[in-house]
Every structure is written in C-alpha cells, then in structure tokens.
C-alpha positions as CSV (number, residue, x, y, z in Angstrom):
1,X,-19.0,-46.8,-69.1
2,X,-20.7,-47.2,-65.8
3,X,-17.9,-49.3,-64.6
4,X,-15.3,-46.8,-65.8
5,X,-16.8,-44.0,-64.1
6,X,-17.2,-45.7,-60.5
7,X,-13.2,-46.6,-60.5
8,X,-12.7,-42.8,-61.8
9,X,-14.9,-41.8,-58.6
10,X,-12.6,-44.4,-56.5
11,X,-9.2,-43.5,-57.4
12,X,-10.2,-39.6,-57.3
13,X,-11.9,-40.4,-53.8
14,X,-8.4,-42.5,-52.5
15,X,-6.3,-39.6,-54.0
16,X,-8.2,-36.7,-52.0
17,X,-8.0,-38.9,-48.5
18,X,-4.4,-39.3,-49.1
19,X,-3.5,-35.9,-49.4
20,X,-5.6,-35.2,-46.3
21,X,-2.6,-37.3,-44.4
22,X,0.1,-35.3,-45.6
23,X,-0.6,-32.1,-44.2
24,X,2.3,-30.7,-43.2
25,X,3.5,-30.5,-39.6
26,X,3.7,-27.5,-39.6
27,X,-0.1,-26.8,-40.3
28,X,-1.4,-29.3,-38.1
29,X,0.4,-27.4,-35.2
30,X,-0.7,-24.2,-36.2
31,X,-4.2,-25.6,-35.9
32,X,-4.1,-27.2,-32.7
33,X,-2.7,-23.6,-31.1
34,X,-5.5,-21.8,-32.8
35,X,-7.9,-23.8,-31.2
36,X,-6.1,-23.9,-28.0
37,X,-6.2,-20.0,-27.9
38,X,-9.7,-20.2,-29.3
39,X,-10.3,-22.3,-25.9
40,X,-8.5,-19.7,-23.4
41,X,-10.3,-16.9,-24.9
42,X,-14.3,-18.5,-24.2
43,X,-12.1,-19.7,-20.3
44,X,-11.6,-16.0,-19.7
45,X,-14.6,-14.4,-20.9
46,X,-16.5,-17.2,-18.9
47,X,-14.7,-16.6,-15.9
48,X,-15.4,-13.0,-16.2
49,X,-19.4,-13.7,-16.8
50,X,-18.7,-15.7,-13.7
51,X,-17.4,-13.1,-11.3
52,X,-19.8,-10.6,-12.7
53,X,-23.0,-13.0,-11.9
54,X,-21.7,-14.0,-8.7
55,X,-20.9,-9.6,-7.9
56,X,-24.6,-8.8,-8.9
57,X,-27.0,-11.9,-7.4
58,X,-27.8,-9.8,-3.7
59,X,-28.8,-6.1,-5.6
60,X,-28.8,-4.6,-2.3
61,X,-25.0,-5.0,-2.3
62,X,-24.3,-4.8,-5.8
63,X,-22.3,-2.1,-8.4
64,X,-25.4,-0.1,-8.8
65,X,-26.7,-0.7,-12.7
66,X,-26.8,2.8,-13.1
67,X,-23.0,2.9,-12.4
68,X,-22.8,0.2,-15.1
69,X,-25.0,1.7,-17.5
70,X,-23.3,4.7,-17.4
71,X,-19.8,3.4,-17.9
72,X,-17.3,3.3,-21.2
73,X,-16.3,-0.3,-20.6
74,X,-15.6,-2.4,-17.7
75,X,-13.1,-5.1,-16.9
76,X,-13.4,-8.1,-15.0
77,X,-10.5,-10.1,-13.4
78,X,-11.3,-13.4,-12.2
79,X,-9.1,-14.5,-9.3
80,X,-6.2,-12.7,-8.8
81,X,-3.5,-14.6,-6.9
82,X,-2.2,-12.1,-3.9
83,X,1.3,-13.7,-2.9
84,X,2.8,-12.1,0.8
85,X,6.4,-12.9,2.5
86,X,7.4,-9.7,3.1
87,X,7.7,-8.6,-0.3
88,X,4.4,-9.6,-2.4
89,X,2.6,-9.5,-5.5
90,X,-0.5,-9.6,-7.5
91,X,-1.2,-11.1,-11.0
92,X,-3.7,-12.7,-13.3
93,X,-5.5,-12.3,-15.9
94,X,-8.6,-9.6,-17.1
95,X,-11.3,-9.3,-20.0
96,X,-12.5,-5.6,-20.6
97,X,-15.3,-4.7,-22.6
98,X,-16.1,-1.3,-24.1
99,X,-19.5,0.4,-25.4
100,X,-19.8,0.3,-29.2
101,X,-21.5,3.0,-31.4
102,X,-24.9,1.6,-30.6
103,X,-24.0,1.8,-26.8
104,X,-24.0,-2.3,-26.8
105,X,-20.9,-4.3,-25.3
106,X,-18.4,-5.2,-27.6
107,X,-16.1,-8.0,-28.0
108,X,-14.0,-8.7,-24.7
109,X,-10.1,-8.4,-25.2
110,X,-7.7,-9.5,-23.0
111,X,-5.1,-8.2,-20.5
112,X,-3.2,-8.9,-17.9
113,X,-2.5,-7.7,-14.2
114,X,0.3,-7.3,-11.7
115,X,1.7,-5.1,-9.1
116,X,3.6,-5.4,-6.3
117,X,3.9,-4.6,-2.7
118,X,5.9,-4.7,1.2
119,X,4.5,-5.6,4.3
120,X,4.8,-9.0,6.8
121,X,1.4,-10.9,5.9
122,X,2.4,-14.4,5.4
123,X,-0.1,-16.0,2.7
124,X,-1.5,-16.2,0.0
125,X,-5.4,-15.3,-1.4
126,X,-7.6,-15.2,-4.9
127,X,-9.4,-12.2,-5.5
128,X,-11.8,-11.0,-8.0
129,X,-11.3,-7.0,-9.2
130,X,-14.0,-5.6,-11.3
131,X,-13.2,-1.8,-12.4
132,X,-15.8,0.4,-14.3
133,X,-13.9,2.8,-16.9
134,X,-16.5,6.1,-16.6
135,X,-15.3,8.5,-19.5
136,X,-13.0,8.5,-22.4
137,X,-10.1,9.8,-20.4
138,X,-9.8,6.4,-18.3
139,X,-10.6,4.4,-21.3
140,X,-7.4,6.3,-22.9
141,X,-4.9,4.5,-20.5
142,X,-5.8,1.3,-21.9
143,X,-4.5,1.9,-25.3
144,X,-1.4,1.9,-23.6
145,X,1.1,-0.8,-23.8
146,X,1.3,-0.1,-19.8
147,X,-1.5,1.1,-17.6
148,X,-0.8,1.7,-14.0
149,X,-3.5,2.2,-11.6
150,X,-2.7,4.8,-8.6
151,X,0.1,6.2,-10.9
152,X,-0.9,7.5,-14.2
153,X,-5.0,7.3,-13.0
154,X,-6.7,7.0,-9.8
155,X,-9.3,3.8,-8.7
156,X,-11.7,4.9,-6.6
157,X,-13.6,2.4,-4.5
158,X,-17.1,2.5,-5.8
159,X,-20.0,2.4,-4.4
160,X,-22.4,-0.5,-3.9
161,X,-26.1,-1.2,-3.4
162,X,-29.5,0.3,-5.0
163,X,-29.4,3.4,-3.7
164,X,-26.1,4.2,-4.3
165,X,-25.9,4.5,-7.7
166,X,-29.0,7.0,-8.0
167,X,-27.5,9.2,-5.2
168,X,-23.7,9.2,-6.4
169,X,-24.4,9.0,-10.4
170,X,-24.8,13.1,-11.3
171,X,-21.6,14.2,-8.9
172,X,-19.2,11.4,-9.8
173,X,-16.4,12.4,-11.3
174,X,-14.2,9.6,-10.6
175,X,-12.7,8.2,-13.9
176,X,-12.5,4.7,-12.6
177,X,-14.2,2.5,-9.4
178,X,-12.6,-0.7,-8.5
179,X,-14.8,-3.1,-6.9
180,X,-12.9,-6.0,-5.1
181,X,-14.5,-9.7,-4.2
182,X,-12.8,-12.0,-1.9
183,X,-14.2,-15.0,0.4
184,X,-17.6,-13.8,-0.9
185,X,-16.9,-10.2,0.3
186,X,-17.7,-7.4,-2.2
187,X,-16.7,-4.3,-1.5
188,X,-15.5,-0.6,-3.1
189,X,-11.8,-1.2,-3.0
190,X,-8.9,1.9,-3.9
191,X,-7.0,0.0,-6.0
192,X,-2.6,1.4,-6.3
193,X,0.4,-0.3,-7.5
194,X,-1.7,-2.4,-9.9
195,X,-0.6,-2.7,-13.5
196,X,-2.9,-3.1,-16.3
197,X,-0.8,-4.5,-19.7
198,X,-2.4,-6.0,-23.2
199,X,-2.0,-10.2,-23.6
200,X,-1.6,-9.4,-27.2
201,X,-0.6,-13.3,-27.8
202,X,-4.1,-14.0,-27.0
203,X,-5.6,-10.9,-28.7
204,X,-4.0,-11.4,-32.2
205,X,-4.3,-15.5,-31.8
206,X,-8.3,-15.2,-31.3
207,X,-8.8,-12.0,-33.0
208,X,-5.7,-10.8,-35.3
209,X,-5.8,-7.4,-33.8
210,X,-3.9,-6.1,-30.7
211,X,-5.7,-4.9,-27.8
212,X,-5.5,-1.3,-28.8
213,X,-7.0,-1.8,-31.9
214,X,-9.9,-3.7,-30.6
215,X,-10.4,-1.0,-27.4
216,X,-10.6,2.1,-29.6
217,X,-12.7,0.1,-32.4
218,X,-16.7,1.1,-31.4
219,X,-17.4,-0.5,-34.5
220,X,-20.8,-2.8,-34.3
221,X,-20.1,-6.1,-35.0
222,X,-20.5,-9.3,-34.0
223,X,-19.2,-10.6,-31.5
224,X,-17.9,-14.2,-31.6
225,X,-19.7,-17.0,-30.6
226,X,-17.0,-18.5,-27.9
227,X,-16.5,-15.2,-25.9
228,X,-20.2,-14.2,-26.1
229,X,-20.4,-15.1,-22.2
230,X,-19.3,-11.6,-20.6
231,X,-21.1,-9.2,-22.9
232,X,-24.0,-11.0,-22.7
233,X,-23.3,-10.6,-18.8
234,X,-22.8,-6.8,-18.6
235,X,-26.2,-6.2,-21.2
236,X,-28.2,-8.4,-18.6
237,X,-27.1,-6.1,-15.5
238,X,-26.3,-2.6,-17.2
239,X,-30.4,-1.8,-17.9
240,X,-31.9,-0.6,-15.0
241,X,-34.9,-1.9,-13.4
242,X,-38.0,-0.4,-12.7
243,X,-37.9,0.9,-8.5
C-alpha cells in the first residue's frame, strides 16, 4: 500500500510540474510587464524621495516645513530634460502625493511633464521641479486629463528657508509654489508653459485605477510596499521642528 501511495504522490508531483511549463505565452508576458511596471513605479517614487532629500538637507535654504505641512499634495519631478536650439522643450516624468483623511501622504501616482518654449540658448540641462498644491482648487487641475501651469493656474515661486515659511504661511494665497533645482541650485522658480498630464499606463499597470481616481481618493490605506519611498519622504519633512 505504501508503495502504491509514494508512485501516486510521484505521478501527481510530475503532473503538477508539467503543467507549470505550459503556461501560456501569453501569461508569462503579461507577468514579466507587471513586474516591469511594478519596477518603474518604486524607480519613480525613489527618484522623487531622492530630489526631495537632496531639496531639504541645508534647512536654511529649504521649502519651509510649514509650507509642506500645510499643503494638499506635492509633486516631485526628478530631472527634467530642458532641450534649447531655438525652439525648445521640457519633459519628464512626476510622482504627486495627496493628504488622505487622516492628513498622512497617500500613495504617489504618476504623471508626466512637458512644455515648450523660443529663444537662442544652445544646450541642453536636467532639472528637478518640486510644486506644493495649497488648497483644493489647485488640487482640482489635476483630475484633469490636461493641466497647464501659467494657463489654467498660476506657479508661484515659493519661498525658501526657516523663516520663510512662518512669515509667508497666514497671507499666502498662492494655490501652487514651484521650487526648481538645478546644478545643486534651489530656488522659488514661476513656472509657465509647463504641462502636467496623467501616465495612466503606469497608474492602471501598478494600481488598476487612473490617476484621477487615485488623486481624489483620501481614502486611508496602505500604501504599497515598492513606492513607499516618497511618502515616507514628505511625512519625514512635513512636521515641524521645535525653533
């Protein structure tokens, strides 16, 4: 009986590892480009914890963590490629996070960025943008398929630095600052031209949802472990410190 059930246990072992070789084609692609977007999505929110980290290590020439704490989501973009012959352009990729219900950072979703512009600089640079989204109205241009910055909603350079942000907090009505970083330069930067559309093959890849479903949702939960990277950065610098 003994012997009977070990060649039972053999044959039902062989049969399970040779249906493991004939998954289809079809499937096995499928899961390499889930795991391929899973991959891009922890890239961008890293990149983004990145910039932000790099942006906030001299306080004295900082975004202000009052001007964080205060804000309705914030969106990092990590090296933006500035093309000039005449006729040039921006573009590259962003990760924006919004406050839940519980006022924590919620999962980042993805966009993209590009504008375009004249003039005779020859060249071309990398530059990070960070913009901080203040109130509900500037958070409402980004359930938009197309958000365009110095058109539809002004950026207003922002202030940096401690005291900035205690001084400019009560009277600021702006509904977005833009922050630029380039060759280890931060500065306030009035952002125009720039457009601000959803990567919605990334968002429903990692997440099934578009970005306008995942912006308006303040729901509290998790979020996942391979994008964790740029929340976790904005919670680190969006309490304020003790003067």
């Amino acid at each position: 009986m003994s012997v009977l059930k070990g060649i039972l246990m053999f044959v039902l072992a062989a049969f399970a590892a040779l249906c493991l070789c004939f998954v289809p084609a079809s499937a096995q692609k499928k899961g390499g480009f889930v795991r391929q977007r899973a991959a891009d999505a922890a890239r961008h929110s890293n990149d983004a914890a990145a910039v932000l980290n790099k942006v906030m290590a001299v306080p004295d020439k900082a975004i202000p963590r009052e001007l964080l704490e205060a804000a309705e989501a914030v969106a990092v973009c990590p090296g933006v490629l500035k093309a000039a012959f005449v006729v040039g352009g921006r573009k590259g990729d962003c990760v924006i996070s919004r406050r839940t219900q519980k006022r924590q950072w919620g999962a980042p979703v993805f966009y993209n960025l590009a504008g375009g512009s004249i003039g005779a600089q020859i060249g071309a640079t990398k530059t990070d943008y960070v913009l901080l989204f203040m109130n509900a109205d500037a958070l409402g241009g980004l359930m938009k398929d197309k958000f365009e910055l110095g058109g539809e909603a002004e950026a207003t350079a922002g202030p940096v630095g401690r005291a900035a942000g205690a001084e400019t907090t009560p009277n600021l009505k702006a509904g977005i600052l833009s922050y630029s970083r380039s060759r280890g330069l931060f500065a306030g930067l009035s952002l125009k031209g720039v457009a601000i559309t959803p990567d919605n093959n990334l968002n429903e890849a990692f997440y099934g949802k578009k970005a306008t479903e995942l912006i308006a949702s303040q729901t509290d939960t998790p979020v996942p472990t391979q994008v964790r990277a740029f929340p976790l950065a904005l919670a680190r610098y969006s309490v304020r410190l003790p003067h």
